[in-house]
NUMIKOL-925852 format. One record per residue: x, y, z of N, C-alpha, C in turn; residue in three letters. Coordinates in steps of 0.001 Angstrom, whole numbers, padded with zeros to 6 digits, always signed. Layout:
// NUMIKOL-925852
XYZXYZXYZala ...
***
This chain:
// NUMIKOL-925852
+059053-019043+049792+059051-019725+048524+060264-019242+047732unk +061064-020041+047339+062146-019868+046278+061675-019454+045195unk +062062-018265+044310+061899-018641+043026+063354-018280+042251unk +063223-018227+040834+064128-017902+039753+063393-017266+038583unk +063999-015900+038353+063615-015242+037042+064829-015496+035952unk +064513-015144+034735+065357-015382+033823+065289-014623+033066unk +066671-013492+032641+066640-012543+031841+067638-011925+031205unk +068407-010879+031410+069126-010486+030383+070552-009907+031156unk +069922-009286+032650+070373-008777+033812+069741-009338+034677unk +070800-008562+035878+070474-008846+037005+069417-007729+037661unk +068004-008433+038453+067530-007330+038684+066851-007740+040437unk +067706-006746+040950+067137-006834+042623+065920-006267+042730unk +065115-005313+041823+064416-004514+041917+063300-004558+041139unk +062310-005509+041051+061433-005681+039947+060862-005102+039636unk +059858-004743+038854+058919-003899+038455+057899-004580+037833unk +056521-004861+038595+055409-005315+037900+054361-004731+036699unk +055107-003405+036944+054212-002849+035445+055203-002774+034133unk +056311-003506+034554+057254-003759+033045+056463-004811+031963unk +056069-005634+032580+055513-006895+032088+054369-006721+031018unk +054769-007950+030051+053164-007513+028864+052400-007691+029302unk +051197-006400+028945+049284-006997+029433+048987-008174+029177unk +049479-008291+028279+048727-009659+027575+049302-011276+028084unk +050070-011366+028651+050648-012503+028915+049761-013495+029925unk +050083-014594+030175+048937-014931+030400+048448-015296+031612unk +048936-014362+032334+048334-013578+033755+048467-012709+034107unk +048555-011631+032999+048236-010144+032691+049586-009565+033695unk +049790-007900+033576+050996-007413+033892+051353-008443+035313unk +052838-008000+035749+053233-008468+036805+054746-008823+036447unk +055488-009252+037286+056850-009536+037037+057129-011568+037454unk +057233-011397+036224+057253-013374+036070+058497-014073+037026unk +057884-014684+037119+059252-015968+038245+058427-017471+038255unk +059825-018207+038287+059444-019541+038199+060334-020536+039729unk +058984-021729+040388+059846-022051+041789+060321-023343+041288unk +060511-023634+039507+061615-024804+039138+062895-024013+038624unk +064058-024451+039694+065072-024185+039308+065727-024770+037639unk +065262-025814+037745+065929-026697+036120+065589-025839+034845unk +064128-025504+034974+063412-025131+034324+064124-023430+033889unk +064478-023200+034673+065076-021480+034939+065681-021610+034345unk +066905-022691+034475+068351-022749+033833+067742-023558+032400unk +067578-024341+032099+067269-025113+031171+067020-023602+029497unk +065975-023406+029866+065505-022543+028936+065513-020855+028964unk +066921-021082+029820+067540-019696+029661+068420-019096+028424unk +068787-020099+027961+069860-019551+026605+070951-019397+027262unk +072313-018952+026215+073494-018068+026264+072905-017025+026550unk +074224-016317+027890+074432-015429+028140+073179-014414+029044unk +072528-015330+029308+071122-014745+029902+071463-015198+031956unk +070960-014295+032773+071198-014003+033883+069980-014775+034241unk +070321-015469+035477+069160-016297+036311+069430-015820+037872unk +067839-014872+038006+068133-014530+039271+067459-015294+040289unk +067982-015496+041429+066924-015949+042832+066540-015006+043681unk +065387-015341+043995+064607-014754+045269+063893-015745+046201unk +063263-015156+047268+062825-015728+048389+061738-014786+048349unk +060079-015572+048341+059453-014523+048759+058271-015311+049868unk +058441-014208+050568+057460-014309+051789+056116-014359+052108unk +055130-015098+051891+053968-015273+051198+052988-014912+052493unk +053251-013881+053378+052432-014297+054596+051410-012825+054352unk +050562-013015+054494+049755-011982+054385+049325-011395+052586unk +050096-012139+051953+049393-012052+050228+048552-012631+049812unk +047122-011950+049240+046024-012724+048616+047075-013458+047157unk +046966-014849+047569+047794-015713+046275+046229-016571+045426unk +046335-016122+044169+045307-017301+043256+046453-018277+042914unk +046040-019932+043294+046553-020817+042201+045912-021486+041353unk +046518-021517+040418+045562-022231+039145+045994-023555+038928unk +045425-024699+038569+045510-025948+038125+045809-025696+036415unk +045980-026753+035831+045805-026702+034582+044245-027438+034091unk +043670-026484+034047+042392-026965+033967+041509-026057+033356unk +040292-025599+033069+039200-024986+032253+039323-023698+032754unk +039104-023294+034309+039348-021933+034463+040662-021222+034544unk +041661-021981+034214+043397-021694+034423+043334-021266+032735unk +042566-021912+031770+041986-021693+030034+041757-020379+030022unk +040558-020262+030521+039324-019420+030512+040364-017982+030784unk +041151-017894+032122+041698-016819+032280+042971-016290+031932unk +043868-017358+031153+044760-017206+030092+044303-016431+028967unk +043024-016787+028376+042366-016685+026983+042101-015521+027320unk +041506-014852+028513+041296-013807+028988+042340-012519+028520unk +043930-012773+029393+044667-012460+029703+045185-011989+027953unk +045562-012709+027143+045597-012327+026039+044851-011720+025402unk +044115-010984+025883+043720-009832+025580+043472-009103+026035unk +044062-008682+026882+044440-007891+027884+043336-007050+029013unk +042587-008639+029238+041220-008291+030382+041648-009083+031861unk +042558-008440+032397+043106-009198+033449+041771-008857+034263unk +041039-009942+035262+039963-009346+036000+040389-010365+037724unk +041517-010576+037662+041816-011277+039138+042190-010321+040057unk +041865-010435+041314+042243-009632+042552+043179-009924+043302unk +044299-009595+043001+045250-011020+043760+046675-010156+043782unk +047592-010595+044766+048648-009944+044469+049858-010697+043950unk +049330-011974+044376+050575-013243+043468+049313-014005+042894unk +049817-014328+041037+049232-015709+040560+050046-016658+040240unk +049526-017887+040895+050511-019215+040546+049434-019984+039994unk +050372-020812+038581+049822-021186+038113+050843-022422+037046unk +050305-022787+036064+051121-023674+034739+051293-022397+033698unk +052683-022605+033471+052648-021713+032146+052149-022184+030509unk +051792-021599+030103+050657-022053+028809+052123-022196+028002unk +052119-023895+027642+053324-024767+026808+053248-023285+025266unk +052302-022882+024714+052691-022109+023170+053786-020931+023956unk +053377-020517+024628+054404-019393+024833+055932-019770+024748unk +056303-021372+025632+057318-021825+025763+058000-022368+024402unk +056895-022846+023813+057497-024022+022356+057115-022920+021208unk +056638-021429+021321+056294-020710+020303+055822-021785+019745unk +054003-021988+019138+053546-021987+018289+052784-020924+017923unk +053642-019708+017842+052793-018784+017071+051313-018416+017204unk +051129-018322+019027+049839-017626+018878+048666-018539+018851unk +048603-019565+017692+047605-020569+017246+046429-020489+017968unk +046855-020859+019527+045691-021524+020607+044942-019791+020726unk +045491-018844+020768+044504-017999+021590+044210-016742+020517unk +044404-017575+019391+044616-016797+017901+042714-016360+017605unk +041800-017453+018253+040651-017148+017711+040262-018148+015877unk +041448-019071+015579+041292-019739+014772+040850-021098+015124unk +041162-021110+016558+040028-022572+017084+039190-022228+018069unk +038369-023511+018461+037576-023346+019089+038169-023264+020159unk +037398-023167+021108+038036-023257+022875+038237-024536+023595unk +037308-025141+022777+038096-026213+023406+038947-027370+022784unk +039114-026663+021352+039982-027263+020933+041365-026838+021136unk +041803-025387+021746+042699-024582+021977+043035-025655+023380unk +041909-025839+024335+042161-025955+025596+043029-027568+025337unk +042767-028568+024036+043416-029325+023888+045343-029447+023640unk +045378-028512+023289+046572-028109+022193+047675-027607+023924unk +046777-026651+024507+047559-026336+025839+047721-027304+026671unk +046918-028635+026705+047152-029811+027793+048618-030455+027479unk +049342-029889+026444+050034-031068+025163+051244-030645+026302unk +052294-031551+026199+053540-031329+026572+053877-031438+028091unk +055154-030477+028851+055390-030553+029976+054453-029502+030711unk +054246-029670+031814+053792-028550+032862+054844-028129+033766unk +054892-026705+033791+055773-025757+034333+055094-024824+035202unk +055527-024301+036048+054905-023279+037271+055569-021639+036840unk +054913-021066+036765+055198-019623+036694+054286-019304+037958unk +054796-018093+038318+054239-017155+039608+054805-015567+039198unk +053633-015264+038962+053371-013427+038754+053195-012752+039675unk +053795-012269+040425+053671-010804+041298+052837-010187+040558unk +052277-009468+041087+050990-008465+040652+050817-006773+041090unk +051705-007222+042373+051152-006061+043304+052505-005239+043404unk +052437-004259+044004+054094-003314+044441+054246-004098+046148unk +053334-004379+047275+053497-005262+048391+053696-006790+048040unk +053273-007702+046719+054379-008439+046169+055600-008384+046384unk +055597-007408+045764+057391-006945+045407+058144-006601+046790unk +057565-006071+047703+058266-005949+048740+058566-006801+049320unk +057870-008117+049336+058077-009075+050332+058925-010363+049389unk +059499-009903+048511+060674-010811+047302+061753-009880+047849unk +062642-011291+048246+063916-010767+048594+064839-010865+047567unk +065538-010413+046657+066703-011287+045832+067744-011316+046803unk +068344-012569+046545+069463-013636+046982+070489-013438+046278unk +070515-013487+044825+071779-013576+043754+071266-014100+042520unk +072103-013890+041929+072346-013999+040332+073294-014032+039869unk +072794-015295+038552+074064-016163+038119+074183-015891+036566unk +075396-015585+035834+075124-015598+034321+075397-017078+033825unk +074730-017121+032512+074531-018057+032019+076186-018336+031059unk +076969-019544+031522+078317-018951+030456+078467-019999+029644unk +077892-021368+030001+078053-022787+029242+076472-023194+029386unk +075992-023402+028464+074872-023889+027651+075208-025024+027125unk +073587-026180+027493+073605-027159+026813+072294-027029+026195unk +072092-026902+025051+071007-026910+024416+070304-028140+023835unk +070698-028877+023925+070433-030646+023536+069048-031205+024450unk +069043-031135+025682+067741-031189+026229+066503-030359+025921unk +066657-029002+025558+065723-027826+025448+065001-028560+023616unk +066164-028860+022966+065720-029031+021296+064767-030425+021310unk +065462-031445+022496+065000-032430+022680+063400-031831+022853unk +063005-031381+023695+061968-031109+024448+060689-030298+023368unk +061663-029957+022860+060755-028617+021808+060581-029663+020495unk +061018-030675+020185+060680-031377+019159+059860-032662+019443unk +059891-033102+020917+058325-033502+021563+057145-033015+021000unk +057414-031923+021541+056298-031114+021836+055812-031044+020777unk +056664-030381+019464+055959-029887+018113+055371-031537+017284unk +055578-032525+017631+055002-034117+016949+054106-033888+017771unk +053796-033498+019221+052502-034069+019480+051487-033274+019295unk +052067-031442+018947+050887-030042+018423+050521-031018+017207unk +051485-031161+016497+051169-031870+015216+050299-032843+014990unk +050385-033436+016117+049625-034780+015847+048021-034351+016124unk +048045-033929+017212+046853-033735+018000+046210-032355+017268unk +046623-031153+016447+045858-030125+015410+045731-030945+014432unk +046590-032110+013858+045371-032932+012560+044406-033327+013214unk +044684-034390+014484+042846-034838+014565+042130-034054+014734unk +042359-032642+015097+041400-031596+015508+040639-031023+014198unk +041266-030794+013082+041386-030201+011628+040491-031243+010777unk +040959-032840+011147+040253-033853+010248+038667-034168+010852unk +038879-033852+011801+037289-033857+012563+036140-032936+012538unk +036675-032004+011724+035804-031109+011175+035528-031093+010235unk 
***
């Protein structure tokens, strides 16, 4: 499996206990297997690395975007990771990407009004290493710095997104 991390450096050498507890498939070292996506919402001056990892013999969870992919996000933010796994693949939860501040897993909505707010927008694949035999079996390939940026698609994308949080937290707000 290809992937791409995105960061600050270049790093051949990951480390799964760098990563926040709380994120929302608890520690591990993040990678994504959309290249666009890597580059897209990397910024200036930020390093996009590749790897190859070898999936043969790793207990892998994948998640759908669906109630228990919710359930163990909502989890994860608060730092009760309870999966057994040494890779999780999954959708990355759109607030983290479009920052809305927390909102969905803030405890100011319900759950399933949260679980509404996360359906909103694009779906993206993140994959968390978990394990240190993860990590062994990720090869890095190379890494590229970021030197020309187009930010016009990313603003595009992020001002989607925030009309339809918008739209879809009034009906949530007026329905109560």
């Amino acid at each position: 499996m290809k992937l791409f991390h995105t960061g600050k450096m270049e790093i051949r050498e990951p480390d799964v206990g760098h990563g926040r507890k709380n994120a929302d498939f608890g520690p591990g070292f993040y990678l994504t297997p959309d290249m666009d996506f890597a580059y897209r919402w990397a910024g200036a001056n930020a390093v996009v690395n590749e790897y190859e990892l070898d999936e043969e013999g790793l207990r892998i969870h994948r998640f759908r975007r669906d109630e228990d992919w919710f359930h163990y996000i909502f989890h994860n933010r608060r730092a009760e990771d309870s999966l057994s796994a040494d890779v999780v693949i999954g959708p990355i939860a759109n607030d983290t990407i479009f920052e809305t501040l927390g909102i969905i897993s803030s405890g100011f909505l319900q759950p399933s009004d949260a679980m509404k707010l996360l359906m909103i927008g694009p779906e993206y694949t993140q994959v968390a290493l978990k394990t240190e035999k993860a990590v062994r079996q990720l090869r890095w390939l190379r890494a590229e710095k970021i030197t020309k940026w187009n930010d016009e698609q990313r603003r595009a994308e992020q001002a989607a997104y925030d009309a339809d949080f918008a739209r879809v937290l009034n009906e949530i707000t007026e329905a109560e």
